[in-house]
Chimera marker file (.cmm) of the C-alpha trace (Angstrom):
<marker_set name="trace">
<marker id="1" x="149.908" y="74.368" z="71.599" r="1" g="1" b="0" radius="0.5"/>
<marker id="2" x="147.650" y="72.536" z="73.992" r="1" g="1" b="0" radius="0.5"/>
<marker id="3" x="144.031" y="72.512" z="74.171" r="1" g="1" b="0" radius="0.5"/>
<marker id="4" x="142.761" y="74.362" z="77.287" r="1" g="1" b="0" radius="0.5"/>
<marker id="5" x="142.606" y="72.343" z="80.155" r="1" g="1" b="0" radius="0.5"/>
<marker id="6" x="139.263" y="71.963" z="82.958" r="1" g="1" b="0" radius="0.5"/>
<marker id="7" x="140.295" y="74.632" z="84.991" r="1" g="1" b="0" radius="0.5"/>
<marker id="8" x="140.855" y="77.251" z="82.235" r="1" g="1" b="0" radius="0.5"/>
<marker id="9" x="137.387" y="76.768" z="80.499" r="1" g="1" b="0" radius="0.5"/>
<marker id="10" x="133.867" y="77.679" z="82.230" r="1" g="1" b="0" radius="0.5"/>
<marker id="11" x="130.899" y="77.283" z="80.103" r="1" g="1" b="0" radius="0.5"/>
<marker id="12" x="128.563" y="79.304" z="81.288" r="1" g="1" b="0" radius="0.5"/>
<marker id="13" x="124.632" y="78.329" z="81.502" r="1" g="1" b="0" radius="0.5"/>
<marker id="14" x="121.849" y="80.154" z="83.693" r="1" g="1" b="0" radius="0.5"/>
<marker id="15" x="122.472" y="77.950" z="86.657" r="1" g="1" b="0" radius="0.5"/>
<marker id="16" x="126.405" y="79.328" z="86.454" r="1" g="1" b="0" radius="0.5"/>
<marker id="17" x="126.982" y="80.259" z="90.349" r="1" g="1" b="0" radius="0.5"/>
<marker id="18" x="128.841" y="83.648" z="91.215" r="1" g="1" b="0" radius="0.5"/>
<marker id="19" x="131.525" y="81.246" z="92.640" r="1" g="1" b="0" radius="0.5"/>
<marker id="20" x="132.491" y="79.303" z="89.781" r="1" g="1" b="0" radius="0.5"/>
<marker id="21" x="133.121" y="82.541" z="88.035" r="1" g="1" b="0" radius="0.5"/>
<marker id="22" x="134.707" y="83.836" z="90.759" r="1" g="1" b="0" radius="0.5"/>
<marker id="23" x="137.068" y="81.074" z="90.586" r="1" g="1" b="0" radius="0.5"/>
<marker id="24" x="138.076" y="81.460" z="87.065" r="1" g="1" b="0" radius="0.5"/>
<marker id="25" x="138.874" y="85.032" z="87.215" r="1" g="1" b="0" radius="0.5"/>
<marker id="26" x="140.848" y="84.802" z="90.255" r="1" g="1" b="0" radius="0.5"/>
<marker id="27" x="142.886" y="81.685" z="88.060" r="1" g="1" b="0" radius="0.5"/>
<marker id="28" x="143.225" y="84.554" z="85.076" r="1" g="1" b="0" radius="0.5"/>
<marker id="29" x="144.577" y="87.534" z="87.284" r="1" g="1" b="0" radius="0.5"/>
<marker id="30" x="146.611" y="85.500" z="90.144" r="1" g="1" b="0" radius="0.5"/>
<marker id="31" x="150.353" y="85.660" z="90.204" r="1" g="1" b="0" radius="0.5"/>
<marker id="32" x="150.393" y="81.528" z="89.570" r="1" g="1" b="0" radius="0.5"/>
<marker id="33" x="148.609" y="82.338" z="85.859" r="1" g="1" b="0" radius="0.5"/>
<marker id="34" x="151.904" y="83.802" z="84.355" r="1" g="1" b="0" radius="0.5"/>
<marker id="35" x="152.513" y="79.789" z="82.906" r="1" g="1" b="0" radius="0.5"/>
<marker id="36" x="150.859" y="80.801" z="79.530" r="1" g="1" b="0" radius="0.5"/>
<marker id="37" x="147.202" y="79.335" z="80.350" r="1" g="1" b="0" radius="0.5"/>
<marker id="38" x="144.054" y="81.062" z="78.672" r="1" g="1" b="0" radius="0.5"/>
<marker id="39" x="141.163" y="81.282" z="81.233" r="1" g="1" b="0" radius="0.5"/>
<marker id="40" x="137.815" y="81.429" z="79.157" r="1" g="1" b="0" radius="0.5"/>
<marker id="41" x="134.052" y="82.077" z="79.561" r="1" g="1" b="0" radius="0.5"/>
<marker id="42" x="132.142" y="80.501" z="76.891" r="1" g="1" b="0" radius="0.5"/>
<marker id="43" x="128.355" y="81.276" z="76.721" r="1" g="1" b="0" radius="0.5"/>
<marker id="44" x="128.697" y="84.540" z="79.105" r="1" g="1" b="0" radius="0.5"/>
<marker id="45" x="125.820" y="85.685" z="77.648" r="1" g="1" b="0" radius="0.5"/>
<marker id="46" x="123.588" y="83.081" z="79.687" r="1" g="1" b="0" radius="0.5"/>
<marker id="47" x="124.850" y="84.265" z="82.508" r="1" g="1" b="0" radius="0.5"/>
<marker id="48" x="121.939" y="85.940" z="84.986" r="1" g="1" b="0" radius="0.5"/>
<marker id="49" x="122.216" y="89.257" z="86.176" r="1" g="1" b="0" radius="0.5"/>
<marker id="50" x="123.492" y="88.595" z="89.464" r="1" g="1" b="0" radius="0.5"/>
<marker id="51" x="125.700" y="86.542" z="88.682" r="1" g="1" b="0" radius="0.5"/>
<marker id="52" x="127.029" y="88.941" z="85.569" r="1" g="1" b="0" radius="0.5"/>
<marker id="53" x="127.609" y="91.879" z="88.296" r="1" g="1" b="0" radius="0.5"/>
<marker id="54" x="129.546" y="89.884" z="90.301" r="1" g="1" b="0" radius="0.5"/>
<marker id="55" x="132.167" y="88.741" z="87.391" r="1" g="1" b="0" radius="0.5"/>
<marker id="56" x="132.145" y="93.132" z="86.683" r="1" g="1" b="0" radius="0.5"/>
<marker id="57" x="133.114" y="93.154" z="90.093" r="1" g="1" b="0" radius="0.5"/>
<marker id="58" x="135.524" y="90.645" z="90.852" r="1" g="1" b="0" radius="0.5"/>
<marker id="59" x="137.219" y="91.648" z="87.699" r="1" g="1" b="0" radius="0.5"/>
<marker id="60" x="137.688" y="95.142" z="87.422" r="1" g="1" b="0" radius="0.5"/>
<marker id="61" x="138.631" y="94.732" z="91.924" r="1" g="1" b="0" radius="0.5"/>
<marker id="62" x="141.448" y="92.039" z="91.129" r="1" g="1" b="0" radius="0.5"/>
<marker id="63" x="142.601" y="93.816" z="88.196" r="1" g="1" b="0" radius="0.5"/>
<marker id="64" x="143.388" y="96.811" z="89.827" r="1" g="1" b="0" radius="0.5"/>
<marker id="65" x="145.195" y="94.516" z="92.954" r="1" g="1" b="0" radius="0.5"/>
<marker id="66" x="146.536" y="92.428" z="90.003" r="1" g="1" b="0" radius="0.5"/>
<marker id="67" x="150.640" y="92.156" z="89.750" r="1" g="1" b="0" radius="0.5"/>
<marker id="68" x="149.887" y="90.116" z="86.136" r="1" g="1" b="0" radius="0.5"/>
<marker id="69" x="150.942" y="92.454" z="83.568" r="1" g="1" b="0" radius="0.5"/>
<marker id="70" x="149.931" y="90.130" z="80.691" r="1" g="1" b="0" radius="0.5"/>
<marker id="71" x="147.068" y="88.076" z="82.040" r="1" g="1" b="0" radius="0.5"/>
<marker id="72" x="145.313" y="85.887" z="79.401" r="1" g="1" b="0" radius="0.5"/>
<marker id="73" x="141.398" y="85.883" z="79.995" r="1" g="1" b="0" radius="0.5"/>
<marker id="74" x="138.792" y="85.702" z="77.096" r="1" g="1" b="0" radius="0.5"/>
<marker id="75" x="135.047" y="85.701" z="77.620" r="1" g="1" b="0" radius="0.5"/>
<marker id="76" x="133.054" y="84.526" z="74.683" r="1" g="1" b="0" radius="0.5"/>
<marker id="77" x="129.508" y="85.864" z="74.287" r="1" g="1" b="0" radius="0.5"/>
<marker id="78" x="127.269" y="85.338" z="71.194" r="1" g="1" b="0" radius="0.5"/>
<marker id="79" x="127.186" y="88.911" z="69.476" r="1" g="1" b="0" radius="0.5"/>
<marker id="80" x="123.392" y="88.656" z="68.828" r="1" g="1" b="0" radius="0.5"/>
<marker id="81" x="122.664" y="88.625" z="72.334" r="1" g="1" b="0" radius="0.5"/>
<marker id="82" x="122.074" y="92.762" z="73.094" r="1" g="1" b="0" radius="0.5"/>
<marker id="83" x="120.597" y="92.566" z="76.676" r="1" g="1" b="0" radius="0.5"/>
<marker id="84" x="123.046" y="90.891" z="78.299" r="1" g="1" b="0" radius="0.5"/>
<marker id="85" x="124.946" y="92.450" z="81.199" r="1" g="1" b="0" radius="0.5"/>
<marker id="86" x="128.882" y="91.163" z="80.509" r="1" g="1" b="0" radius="0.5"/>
<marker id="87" x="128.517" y="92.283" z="77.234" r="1" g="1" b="0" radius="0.5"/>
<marker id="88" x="127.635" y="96.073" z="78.729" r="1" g="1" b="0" radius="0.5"/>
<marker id="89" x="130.096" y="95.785" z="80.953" r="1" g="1" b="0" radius="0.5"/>
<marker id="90" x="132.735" y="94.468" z="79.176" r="1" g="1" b="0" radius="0.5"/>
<marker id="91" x="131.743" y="96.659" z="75.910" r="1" g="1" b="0" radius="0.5"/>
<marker id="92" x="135.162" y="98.416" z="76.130" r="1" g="1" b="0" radius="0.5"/>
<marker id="93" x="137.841" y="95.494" z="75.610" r="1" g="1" b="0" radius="0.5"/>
<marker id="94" x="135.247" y="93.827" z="73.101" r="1" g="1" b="0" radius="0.5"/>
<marker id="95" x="136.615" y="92.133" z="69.842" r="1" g="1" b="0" radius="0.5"/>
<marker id="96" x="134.463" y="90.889" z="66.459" r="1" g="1" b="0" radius="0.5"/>
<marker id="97" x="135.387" y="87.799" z="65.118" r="1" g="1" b="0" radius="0.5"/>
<marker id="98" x="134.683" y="87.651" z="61.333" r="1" g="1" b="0" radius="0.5"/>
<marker id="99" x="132.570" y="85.119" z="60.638" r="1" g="1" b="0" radius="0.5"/>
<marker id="100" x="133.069" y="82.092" z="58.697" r="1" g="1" b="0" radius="0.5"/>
<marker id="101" x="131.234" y="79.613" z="56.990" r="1" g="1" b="0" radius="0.5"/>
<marker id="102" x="130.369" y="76.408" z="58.532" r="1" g="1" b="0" radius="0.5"/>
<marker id="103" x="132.633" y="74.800" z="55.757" r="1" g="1" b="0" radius="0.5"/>
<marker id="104" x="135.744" y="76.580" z="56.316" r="1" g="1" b="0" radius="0.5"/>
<marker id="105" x="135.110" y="76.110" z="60.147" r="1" g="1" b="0" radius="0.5"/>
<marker id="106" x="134.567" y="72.186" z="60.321" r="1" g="1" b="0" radius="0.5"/>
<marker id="107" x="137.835" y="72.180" z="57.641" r="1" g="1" b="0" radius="0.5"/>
<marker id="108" x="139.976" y="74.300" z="60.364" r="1" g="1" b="0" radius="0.5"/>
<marker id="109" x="138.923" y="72.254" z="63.421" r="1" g="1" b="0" radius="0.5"/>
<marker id="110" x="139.740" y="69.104" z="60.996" r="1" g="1" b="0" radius="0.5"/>
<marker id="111" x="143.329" y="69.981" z="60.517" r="1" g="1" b="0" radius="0.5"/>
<marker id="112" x="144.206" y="71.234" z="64.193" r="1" g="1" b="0" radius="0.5"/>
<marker id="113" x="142.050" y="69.329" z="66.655" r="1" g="1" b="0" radius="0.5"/>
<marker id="114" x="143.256" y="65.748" z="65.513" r="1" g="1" b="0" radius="0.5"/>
<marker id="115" x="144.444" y="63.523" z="68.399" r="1" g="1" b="0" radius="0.5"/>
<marker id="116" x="147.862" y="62.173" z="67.467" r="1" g="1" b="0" radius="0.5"/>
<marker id="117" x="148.975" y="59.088" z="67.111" r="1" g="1" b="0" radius="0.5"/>
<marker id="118" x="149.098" y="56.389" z="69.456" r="1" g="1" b="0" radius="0.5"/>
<marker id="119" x="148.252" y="58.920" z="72.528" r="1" g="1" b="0" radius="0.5"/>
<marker id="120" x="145.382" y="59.855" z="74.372" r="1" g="1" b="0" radius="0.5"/>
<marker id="121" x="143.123" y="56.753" z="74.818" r="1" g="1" b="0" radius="0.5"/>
<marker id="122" x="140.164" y="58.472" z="76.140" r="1" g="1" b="0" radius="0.5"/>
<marker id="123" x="139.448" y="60.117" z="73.011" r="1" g="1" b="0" radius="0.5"/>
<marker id="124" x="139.463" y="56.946" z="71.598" r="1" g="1" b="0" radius="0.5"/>
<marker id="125" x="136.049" y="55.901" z="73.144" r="1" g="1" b="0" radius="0.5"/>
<marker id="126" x="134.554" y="58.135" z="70.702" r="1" g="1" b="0" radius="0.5"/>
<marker id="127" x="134.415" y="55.746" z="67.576" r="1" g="1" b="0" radius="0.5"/>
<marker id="128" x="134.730" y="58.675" z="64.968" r="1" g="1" b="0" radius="0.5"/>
<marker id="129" x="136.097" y="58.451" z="61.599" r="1" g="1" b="0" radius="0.5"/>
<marker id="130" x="137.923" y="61.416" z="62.730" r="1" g="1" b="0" radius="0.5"/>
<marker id="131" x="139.658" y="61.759" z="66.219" r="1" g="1" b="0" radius="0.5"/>
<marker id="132" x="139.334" y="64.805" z="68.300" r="1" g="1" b="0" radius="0.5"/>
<marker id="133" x="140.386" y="66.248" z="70.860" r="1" g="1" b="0" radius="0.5"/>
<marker id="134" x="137.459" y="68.424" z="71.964" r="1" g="1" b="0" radius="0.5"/>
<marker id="135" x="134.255" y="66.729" z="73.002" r="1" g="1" b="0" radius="0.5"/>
<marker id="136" x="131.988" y="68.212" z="75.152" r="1" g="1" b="0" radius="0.5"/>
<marker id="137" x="130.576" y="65.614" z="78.398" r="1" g="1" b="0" radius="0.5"/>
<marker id="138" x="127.812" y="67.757" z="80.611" r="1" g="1" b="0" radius="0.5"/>
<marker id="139" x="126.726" y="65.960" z="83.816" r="1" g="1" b="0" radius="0.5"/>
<marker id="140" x="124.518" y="67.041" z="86.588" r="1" g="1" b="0" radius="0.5"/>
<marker id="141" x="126.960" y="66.779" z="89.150" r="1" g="1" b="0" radius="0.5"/>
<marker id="142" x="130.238" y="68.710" z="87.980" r="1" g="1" b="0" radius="0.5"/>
<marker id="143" x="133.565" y="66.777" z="89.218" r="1" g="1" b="0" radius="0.5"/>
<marker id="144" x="132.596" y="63.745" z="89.677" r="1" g="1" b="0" radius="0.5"/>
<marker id="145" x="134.328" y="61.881" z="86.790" r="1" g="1" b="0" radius="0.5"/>
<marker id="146" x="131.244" y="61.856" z="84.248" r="1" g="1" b="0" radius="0.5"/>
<link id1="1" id2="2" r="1" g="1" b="0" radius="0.2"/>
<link id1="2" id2="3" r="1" g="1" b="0" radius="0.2"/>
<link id1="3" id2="4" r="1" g="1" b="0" radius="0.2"/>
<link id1="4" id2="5" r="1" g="1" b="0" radius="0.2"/>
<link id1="5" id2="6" r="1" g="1" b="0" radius="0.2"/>
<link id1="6" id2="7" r="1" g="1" b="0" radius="0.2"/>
<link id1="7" id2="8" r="1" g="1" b="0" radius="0.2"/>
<link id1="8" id2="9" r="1" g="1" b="0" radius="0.2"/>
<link id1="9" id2="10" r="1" g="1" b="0" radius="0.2"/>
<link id1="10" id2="11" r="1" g="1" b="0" radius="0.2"/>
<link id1="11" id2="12" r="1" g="1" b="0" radius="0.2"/>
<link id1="12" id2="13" r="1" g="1" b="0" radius="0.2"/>
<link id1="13" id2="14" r="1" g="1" b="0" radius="0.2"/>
<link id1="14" id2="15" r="1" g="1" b="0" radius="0.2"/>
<link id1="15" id2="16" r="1" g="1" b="0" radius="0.2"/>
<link id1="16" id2="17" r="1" g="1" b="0" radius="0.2"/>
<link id1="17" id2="18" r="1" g="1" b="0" radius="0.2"/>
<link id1="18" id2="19" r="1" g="1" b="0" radius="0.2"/>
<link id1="19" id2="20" r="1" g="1" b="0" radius="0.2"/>
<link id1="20" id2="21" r="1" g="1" b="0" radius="0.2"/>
<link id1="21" id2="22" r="1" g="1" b="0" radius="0.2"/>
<link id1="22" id2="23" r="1" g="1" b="0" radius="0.2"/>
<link id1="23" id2="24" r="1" g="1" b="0" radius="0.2"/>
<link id1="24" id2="25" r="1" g="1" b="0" radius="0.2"/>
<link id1="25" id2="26" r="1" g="1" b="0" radius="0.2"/>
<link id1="26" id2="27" r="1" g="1" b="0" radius="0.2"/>
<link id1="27" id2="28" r="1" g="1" b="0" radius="0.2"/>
<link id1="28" id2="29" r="1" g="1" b="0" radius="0.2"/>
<link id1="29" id2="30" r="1" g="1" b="0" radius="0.2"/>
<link id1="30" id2="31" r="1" g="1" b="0" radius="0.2"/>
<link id1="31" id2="32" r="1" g="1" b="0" radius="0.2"/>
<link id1="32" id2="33" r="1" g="1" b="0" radius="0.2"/>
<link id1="33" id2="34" r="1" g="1" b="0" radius="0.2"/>
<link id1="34" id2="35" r="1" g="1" b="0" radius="0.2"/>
<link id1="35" id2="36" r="1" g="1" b="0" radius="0.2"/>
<link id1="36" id2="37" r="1" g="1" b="0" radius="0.2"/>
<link id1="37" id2="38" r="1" g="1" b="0" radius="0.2"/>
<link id1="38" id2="39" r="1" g="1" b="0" radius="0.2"/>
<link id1="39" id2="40" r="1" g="1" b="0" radius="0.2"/>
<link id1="40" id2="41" r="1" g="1" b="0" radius="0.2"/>
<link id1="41" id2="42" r="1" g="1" b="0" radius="0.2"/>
<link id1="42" id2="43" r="1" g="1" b="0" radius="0.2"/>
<link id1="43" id2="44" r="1" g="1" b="0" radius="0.2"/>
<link id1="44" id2="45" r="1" g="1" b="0" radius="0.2"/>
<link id1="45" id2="46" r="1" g="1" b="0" radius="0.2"/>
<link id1="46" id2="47" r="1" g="1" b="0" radius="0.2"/>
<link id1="47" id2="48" r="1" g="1" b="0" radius="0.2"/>
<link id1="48" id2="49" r="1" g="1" b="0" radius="0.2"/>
<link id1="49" id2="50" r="1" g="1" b="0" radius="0.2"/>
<link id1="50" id2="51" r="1" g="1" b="0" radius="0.2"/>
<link id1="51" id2="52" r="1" g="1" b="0" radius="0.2"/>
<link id1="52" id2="53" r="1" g="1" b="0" radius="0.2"/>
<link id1="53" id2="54" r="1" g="1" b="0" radius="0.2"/>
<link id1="54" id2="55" r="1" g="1" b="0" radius="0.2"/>
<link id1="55" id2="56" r="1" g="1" b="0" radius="0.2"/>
<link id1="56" id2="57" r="1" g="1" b="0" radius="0.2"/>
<link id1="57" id2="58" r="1" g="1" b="0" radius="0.2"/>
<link id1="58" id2="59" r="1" g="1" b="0" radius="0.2"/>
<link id1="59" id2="60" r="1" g="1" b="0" radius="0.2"/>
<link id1="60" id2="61" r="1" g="1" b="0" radius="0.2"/>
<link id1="61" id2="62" r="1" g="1" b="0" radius="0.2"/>
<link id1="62" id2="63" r="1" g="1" b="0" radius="0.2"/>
<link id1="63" id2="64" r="1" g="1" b="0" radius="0.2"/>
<link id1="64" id2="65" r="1" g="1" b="0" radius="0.2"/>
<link id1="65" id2="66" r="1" g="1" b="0" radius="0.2"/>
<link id1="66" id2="67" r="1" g="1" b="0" radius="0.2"/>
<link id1="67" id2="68" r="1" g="1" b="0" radius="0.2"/>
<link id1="68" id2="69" r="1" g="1" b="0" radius="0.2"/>
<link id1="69" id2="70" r="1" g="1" b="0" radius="0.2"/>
<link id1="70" id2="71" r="1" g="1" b="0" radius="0.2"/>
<link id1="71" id2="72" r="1" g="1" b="0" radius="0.2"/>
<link id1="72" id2="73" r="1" g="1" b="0" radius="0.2"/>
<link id1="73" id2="74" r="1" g="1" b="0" radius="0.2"/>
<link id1="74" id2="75" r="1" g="1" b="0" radius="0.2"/>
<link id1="75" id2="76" r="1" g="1" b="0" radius="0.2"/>
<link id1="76" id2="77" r="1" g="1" b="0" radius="0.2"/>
<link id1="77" id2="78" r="1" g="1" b="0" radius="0.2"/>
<link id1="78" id2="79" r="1" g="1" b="0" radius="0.2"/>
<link id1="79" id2="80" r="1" g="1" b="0" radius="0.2"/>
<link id1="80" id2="81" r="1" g="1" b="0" radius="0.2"/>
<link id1="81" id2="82" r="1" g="1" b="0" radius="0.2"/>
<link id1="82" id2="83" r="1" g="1" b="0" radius="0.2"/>
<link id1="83" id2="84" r="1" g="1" b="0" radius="0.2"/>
<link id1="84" id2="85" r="1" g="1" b="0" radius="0.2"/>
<link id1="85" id2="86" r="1" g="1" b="0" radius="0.2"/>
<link id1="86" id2="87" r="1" g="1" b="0" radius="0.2"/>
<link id1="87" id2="88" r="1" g="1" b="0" radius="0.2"/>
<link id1="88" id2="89" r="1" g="1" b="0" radius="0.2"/>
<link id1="89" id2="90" r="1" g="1" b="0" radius="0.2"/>
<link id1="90" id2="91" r="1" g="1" b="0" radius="0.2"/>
<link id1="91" id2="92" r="1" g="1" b="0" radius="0.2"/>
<link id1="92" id2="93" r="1" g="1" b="0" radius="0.2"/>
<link id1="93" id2="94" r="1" g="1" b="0" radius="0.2"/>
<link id1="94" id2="95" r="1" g="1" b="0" radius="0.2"/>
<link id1="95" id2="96" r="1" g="1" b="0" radius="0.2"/>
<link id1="96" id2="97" r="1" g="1" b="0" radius="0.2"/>
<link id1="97" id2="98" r="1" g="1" b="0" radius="0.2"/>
<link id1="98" id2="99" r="1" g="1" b="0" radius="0.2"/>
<link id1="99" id2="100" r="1" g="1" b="0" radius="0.2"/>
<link id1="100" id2="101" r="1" g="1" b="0" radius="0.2"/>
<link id1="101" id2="102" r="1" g="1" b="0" radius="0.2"/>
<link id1="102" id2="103" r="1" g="1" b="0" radius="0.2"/>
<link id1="103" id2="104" r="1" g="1" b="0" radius="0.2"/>
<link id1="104" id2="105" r="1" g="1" b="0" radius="0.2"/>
<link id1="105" id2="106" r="1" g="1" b="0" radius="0.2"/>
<link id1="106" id2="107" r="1" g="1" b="0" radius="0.2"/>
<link id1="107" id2="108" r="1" g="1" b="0" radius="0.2"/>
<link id1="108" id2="109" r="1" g="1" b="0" radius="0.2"/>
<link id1="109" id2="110" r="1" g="1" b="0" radius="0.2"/>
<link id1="110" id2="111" r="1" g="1" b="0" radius="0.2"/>
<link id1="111" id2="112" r="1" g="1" b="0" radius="0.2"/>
<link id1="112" id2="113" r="1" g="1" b="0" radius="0.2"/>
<link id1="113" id2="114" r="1" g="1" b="0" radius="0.2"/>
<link id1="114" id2="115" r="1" g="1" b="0" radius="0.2"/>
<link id1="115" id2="116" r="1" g="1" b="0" radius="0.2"/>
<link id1="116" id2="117" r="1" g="1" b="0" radius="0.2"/>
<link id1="117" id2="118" r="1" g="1" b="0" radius="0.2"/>
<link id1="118" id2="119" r="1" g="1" b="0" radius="0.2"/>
<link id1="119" id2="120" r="1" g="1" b="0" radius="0.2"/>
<link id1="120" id2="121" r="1" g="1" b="0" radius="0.2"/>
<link id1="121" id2="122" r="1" g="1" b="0" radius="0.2"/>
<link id1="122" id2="123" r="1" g="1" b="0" radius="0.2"/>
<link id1="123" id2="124" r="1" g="1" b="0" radius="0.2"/>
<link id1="124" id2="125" r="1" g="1" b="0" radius="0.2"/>
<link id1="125" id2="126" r="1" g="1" b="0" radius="0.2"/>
<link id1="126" id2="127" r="1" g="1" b="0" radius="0.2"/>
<link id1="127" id2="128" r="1" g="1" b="0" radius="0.2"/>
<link id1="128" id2="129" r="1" g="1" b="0" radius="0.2"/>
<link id1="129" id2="130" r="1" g="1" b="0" radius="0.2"/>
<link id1="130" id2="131" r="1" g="1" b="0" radius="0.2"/>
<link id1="131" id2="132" r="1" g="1" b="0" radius="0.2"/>
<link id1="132" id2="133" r="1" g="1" b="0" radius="0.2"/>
<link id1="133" id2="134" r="1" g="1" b="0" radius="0.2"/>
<link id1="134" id2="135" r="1" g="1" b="0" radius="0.2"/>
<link id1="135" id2="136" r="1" g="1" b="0" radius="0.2"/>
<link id1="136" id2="137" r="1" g="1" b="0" radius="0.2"/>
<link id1="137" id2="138" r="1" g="1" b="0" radius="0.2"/>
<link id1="138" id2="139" r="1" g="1" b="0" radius="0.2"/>
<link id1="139" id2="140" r="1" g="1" b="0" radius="0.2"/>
<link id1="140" id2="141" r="1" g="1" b="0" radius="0.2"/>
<link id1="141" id2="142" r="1" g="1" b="0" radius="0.2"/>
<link id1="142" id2="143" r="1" g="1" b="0" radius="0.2"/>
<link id1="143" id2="144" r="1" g="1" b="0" radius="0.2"/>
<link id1="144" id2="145" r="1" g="1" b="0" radius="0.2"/>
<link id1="145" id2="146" r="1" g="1" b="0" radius="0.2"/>
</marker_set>
């Protein structure tokens, strides 16, 4: 399958704005999301307060006006992290991941994050021994090609 694309994947910091999550969880529970795509928060733990009640809200409101049976929306918060608000709120539908070892993890993303051949030449500005296809680029200014 492919790798999630910009507008499925928000990774959340404390300067996260209540629209940008707005945006994502309208993308997850909107008719147009029924082509497969997996809308994720990563980090959701940083997110502030404010900004954390207002994801509660705009979730549980378009879920209930929601005509997506089978939406696909995953929000990713480090386990260790007890005071934050998503994870209260969103106690209910949570999920524990087993954890791994940092071996068996770097072997996984290894075999299934490899660029293949001959496509993809932006991930071949990252001189690598191995090609991936995940990198991570943060600027200061989202959207402007950085």
């Amino acid at each position: 399958e492919p790798l999630p694309t910009y507008d499925e994947v928000l990774v959340c910091t404390p300067n996260t704005t209540e629209e940008e999550v707005e945006l994502i969880v309208r993308r997850a529970l909107s008719s147009d999301s029924q082509n497969q795509k997996i809308y994720c928060l990563l980090g959701a733990e940083k997110l502030v307060y404010k900004v954390s009640k207002q994801l509660e809200f705009h979730f549980f409101r378009l879920l209930q006006s929601s005509t997506v049976p089978d939406y696909r929306f995953i929000i990713f918060c480090n386990a260790k992290a007890h005071n934050s608000y998503v994870i209260t709120a969103f106690d209910t539908y949570k999920v524990t991941i087993p954890c791994c070892s940092k071996t068996e993890i770097q072997a996984y993303l290894s075999t299934h994050l490899k660029v293949p051949c001959g496509t993809a030449p932006v991930a071949q500005a990252f001189e690598e021994p191995y090609q991936q296809n995940v990198k991570f680029i943060f600027s200061n200014q989202a959207g402007m090609g950085r």
